[in-house]
Each structure stands twice: as C-alpha cells, then as structure tokens.
ZADO-1210 file (C-alpha; in nm, 4 decimals, padded with zeros to 6 digits):
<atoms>
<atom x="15.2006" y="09.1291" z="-11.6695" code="UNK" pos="1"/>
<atom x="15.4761" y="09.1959" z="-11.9169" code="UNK" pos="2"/>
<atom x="15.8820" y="09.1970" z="-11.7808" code="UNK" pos="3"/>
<atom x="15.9836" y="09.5759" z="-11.7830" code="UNK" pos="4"/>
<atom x="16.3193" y="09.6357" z="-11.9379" code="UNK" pos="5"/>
<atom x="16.5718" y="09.8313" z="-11.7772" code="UNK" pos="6"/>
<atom x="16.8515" y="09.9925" z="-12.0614" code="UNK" pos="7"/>
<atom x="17.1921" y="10.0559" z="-11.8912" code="UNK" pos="8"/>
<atom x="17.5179" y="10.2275" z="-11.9719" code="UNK" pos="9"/>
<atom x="17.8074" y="09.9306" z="-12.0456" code="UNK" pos="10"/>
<atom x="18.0898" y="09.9067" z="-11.9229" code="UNK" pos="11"/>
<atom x="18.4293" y="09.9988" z="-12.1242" code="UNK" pos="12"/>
<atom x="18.3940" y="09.6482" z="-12.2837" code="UNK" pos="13"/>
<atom x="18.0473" y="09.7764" z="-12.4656" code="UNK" pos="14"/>
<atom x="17.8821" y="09.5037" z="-12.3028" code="UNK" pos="15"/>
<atom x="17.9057" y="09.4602" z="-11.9261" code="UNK" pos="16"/>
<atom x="17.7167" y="09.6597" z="-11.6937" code="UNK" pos="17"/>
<atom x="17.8827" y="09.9864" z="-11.6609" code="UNK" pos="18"/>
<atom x="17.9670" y="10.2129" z="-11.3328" code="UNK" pos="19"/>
<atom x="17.7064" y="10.4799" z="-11.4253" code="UNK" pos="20"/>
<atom x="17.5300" y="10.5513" z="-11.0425" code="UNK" pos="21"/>
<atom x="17.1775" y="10.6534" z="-11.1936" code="UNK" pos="22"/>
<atom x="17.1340" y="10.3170" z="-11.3906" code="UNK" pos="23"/>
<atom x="17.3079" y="10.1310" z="-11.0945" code="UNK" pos="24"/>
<atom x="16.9902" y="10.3516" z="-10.8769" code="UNK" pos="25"/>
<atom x="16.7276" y="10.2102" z="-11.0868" code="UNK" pos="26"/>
<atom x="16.9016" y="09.8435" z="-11.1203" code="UNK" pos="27"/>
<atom x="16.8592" y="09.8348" z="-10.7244" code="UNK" pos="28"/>
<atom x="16.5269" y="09.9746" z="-10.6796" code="UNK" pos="29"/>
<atom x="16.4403" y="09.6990" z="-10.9632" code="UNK" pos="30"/>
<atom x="16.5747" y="09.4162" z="-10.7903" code="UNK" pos="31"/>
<atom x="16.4456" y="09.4542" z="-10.4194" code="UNK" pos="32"/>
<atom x="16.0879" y="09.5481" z="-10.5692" code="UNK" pos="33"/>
<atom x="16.1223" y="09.2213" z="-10.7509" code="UNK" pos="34"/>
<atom x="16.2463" y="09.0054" z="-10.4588" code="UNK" pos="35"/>
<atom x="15.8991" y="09.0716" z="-10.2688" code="UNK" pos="36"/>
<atom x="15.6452" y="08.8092" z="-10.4020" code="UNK" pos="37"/>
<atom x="15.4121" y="09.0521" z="-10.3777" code="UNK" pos="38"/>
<atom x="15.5323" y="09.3304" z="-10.6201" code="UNK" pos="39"/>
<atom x="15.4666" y="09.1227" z="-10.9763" code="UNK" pos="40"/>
<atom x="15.7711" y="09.2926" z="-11.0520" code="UNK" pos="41"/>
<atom x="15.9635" y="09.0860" z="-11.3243" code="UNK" pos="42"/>
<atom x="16.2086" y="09.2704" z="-11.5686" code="UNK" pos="43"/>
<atom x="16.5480" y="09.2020" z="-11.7342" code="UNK" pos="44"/>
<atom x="16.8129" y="09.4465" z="-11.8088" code="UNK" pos="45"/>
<atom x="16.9631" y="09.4799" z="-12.1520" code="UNK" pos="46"/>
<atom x="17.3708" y="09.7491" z="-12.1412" code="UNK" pos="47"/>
<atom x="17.3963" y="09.9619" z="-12.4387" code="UNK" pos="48"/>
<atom x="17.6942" y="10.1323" z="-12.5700" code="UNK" pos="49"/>
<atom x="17.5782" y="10.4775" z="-12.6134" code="UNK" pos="50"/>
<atom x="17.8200" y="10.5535" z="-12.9325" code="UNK" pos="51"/>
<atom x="17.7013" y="10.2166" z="-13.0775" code="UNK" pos="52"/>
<atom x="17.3059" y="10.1690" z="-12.9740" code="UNK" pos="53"/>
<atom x="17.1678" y="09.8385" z="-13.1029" code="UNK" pos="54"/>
<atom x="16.8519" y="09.8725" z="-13.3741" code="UNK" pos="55"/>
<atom x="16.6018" y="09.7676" z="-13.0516" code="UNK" pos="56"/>
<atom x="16.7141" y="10.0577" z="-12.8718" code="UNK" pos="57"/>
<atom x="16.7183" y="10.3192" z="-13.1419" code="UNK" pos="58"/>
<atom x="16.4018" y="10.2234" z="-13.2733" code="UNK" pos="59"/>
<atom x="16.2105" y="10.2899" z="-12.9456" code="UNK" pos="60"/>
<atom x="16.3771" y="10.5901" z="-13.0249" code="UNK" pos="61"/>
<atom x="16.6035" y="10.6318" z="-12.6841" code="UNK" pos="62"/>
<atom x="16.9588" y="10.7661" z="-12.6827" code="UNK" pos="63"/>
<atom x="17.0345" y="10.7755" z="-12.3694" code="UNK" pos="64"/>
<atom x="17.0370" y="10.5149" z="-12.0537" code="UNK" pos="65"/>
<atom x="16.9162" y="10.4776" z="-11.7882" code="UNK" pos="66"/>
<atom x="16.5386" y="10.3861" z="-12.0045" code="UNK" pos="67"/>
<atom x="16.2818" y="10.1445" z="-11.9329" code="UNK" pos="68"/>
<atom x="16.0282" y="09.9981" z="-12.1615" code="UNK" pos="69"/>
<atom x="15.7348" y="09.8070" z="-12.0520" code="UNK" pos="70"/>
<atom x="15.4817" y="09.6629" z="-12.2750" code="UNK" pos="71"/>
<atom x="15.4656" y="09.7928" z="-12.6451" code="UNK" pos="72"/>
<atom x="15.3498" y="10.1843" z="-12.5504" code="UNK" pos="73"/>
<atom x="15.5821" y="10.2811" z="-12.2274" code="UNK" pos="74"/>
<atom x="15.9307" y="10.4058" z="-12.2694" code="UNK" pos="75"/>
<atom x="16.0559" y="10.6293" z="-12.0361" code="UNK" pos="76"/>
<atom x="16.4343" y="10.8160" z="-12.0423" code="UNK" pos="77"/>
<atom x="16.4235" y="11.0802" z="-11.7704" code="UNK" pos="78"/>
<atom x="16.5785" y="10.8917" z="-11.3675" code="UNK" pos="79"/>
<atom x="16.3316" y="11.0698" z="-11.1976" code="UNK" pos="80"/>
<atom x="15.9600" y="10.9694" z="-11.4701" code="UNK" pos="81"/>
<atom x="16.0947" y="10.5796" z="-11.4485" code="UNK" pos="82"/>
<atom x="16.1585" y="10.5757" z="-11.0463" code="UNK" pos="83"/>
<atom x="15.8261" y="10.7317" z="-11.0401" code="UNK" pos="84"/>
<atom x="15.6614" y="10.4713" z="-11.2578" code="UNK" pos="85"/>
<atom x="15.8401" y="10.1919" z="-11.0811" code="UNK" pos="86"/>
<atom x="15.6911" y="10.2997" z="-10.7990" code="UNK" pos="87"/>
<atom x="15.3823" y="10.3460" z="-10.8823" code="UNK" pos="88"/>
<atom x="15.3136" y="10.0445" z="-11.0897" code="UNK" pos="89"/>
<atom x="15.4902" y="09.8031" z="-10.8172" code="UNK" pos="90"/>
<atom x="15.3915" y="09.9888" z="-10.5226" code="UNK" pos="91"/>
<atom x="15.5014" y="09.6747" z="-10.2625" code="UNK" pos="92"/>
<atom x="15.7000" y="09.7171" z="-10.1140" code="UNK" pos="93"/>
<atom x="15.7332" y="10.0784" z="-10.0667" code="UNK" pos="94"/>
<atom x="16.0557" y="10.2849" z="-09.9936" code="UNK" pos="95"/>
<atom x="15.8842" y="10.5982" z="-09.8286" code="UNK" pos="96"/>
<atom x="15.8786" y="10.6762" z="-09.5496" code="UNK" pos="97"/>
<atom x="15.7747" y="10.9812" z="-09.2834" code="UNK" pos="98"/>
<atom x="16.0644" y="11.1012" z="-09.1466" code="UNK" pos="99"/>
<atom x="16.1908" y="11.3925" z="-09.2685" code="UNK" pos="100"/>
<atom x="16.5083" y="11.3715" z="-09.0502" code="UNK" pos="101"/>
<atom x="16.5595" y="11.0532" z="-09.2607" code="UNK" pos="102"/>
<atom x="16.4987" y="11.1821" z="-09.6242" code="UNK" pos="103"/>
<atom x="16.7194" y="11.4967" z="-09.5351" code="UNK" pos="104"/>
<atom x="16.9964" y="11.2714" z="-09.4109" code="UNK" pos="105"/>
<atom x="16.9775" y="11.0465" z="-09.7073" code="UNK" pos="106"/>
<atom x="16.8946" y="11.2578" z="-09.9934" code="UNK" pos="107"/>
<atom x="17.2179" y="11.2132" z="-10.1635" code="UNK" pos="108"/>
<atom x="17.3570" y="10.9116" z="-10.0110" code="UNK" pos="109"/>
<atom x="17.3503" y="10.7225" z="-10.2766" code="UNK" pos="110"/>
<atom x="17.5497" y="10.9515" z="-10.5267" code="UNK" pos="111"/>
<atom x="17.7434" y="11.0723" z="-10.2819" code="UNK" pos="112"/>
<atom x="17.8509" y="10.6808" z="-10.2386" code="UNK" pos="113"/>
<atom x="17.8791" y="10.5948" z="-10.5991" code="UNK" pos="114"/>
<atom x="18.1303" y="10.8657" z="-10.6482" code="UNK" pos="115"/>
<atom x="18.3702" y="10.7631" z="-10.3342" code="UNK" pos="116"/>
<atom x="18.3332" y="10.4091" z="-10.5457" code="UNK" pos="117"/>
<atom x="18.4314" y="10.5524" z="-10.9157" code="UNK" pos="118"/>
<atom x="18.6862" y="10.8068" z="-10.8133" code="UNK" pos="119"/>
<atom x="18.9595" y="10.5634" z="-10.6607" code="UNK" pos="120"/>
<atom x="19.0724" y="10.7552" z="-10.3228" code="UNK" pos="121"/>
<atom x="19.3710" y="10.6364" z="-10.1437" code="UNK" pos="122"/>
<atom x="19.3454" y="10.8962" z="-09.8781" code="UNK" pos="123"/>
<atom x="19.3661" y="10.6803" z="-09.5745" code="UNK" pos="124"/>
<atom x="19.0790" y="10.9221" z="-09.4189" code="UNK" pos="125"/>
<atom x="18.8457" y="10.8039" z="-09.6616" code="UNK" pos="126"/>
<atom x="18.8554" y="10.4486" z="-09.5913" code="UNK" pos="127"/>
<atom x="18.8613" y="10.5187" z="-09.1791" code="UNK" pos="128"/>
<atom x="18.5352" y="10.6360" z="-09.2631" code="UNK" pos="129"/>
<atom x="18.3986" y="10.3509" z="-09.4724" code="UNK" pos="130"/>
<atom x="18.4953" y="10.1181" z="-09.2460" code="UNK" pos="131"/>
<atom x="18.3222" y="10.3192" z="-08.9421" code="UNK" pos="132"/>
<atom x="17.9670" y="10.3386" z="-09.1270" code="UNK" pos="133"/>
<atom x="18.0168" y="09.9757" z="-09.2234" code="UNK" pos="134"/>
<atom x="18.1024" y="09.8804" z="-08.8404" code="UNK" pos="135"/>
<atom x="17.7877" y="10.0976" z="-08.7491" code="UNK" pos="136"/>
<atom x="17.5680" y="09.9334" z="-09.0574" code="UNK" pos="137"/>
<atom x="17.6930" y="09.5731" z="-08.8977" code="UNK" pos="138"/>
<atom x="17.6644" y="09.6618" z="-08.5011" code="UNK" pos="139"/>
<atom x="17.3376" y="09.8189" z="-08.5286" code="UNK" pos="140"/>
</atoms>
C-alpha cells in the first residue's frame, strides 16, 4: 500500500511543524493508527508555508493545510473528508466508541486544549487546573 502524505501548516520558520490544532488533530490520529501493526498505516508528513507553497503542493492543486494525498488520485483538503478517510481506510484500531456521555464530554477537548497551549495564560487558575486533570490522567 502506498505511504499517505499528511501537508501541514509550518511553523514561523516556513519549515518546522507549525502550532495549527487541526493539522496537529490529524498528525495524532496518523501516528497512533500507524503504531498498531495491524493498521498498514504508513505515511510521512511534508509543512508548507501557505504564502510560499512548494510546486508539489500547488500542482495537486491544494492551498490550504491540513491535506492528505494518497496514491496518485486521492487528495483531500477539508479536516473532517481526511479524518473520515483515515478512518475508514485504516479502520484498526478504531477511536469510536458507544458512549454518548463520553463523545459529549469530549467533543471539543482537543481544541479547547490546543488553544490553552497557543494563547500563553499566566493566570495562575489556569495552570491549577492543568495540573489537576494531569494528577487525575496519572492517578487514574
């Protein structure tokens, strides 16, 4: 099976991996998919500089990240058509689950985390919290 390729926002250098929470999403959901030996899952991830795309990624005609390509005829821009496509091409292991309690609860977590990490808060409130889930994520 051919690598997938994962097309991320860089960083302010223009070349590192950036801070932009939906490519950072699809990054993740990339890499424990891939860790199973049972997915088949193997891709690479290539940053581009939206102001300055190189030829490769204007000729599969994106302008914007996060994209994946895979194979010669897939190329998808839109978060929620590639984390669909992820998981349905590499369903193992899966990251559903039946509780609605669950989805409800976590439905944003993961923006709603991304943004306490790019906004720099020195509210002494804030971190009480982080530190509480973290003691809860470690204790339990």
């Amino acid at each position: 099976m051919e690598p997938v390729l994962l097309w991320v926002k860089a960083g302010s250098d223009g070349v590192r991996l950036g801070g932009d929470p939906l490519c950072h999403q699809i990054f993740m959901i990339l890499i424990e998919k891939s860790l199973h030996p049972e997915s088949g899952l193997v891709f690479s991830v290539k940053t581009v500089n939206e102001a300055k795309p190189p030829a490769e990624f204007r000729e599969a005609g994106l302008r914007h990240a996060p994209a994946l390509q895979h194979g010669d005829d897939l190329i998808l821009s839109h978060q929620d058509e590639i984390i669909d496509y992820i998981d349905r091409k590499f369903p193992i292991p899966s990251f559903k689950y039946e509780c609605s309690a669950a989805s409800d609860a976590t439905a944003n977590l993961f923006r709603s985390f991304a943004f306490f990490i790019k906004e720099v808060n020195t509210d002494p409130k804030v971190r009480e919290i982080l530190v509480s889930i973290s003691e809860i994520l470690l204790f339990s």
